[in-house]
C-alpha positions as CSV (number, residue, x, y, z in Angstrom):
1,X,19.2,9.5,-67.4
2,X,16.1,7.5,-68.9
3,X,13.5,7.1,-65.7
4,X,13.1,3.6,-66.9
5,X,16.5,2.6,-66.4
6,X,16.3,4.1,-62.6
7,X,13.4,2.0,-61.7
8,X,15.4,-1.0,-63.2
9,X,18.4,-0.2,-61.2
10,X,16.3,0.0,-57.6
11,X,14.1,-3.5,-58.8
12,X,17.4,-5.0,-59.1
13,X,19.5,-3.3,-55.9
14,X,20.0,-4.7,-52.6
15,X,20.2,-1.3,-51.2
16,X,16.9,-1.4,-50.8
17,X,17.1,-4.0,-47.9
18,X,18.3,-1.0,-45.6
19,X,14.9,0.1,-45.6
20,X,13.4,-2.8,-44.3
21,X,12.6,-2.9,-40.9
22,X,11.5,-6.4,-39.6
23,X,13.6,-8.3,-41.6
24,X,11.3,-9.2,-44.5
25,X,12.2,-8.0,-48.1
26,X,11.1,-5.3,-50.8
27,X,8.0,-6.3,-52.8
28,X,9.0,-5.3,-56.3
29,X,5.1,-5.6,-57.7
30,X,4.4,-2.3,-55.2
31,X,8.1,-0.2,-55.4
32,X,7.1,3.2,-56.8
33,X,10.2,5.5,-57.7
34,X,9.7,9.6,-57.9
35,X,12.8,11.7,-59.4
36,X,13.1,14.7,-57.3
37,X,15.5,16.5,-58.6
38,X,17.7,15.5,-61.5
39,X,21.5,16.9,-63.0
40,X,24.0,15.9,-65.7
41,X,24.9,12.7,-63.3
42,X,22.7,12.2,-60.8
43,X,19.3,12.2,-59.5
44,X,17.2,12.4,-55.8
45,X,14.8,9.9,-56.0
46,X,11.8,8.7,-53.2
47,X,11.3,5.4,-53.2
48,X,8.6,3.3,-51.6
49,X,7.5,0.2,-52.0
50,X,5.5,-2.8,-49.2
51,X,8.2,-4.9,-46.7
52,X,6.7,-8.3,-47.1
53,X,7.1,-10.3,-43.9
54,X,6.8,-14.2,-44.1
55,X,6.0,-16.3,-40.8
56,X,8.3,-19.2,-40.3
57,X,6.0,-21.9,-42.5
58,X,6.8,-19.4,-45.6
59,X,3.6,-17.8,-45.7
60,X,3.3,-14.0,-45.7
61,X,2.5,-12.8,-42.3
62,X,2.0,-9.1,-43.0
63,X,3.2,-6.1,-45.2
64,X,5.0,-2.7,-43.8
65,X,5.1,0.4,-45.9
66,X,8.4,2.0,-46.0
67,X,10.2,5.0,-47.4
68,X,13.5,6.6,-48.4
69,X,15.5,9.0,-50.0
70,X,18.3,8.0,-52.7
71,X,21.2,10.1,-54.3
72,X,21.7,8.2,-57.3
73,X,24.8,8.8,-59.5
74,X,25.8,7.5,-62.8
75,X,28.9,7.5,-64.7
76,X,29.2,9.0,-68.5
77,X,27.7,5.7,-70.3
78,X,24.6,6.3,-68.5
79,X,25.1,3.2,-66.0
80,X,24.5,3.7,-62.3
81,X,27.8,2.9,-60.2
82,X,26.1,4.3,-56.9
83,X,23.2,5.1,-54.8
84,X,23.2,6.6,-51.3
85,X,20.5,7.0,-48.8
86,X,19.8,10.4,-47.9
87,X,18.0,11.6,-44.6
């Protein structure tokens, strides 16, 4: 599986939300994504990227760091069909 097509995948995924802990959203301008370990059809990635929080006028009130763990699994053409958080 081509890196670039994993960072695609979790700029794109609302999986991400999960991570989110105020209940502000991923800033895709600061998501970094590290493979950990990688096999025929899957991958353990860390992924971390800046929660942007927005006050209730719609301007940003703050930024949280956060962090996680992905399995990430693609079928035989190459395209991802899941990811999982992993602890």
């Amino acid at each position: 599986m081509d890196k670039s097509a994993i960072d695609r995948y979790f700029a794109a995924t609302p999986v991400l939300a999960g991570l989110c802990s105020q209940n502000g959203w991923p800033d895709n301008d600061s998501l970094k994504v590290e493979v950990l370990e990688q096999g025929p059809d899957q991958a353990l990635c860390s992924v971390s990227f800046e929660e942007i929080l927005v006050e209730g006028a719609g301007c940003v009130a703050g930024r949280v760091p956060c962090w996680g763990r992905f399995r990430v699994r693609w079928d035989a053409t190459g395209r991802i069909v899941h990811a999982a958080r992993e602890a």
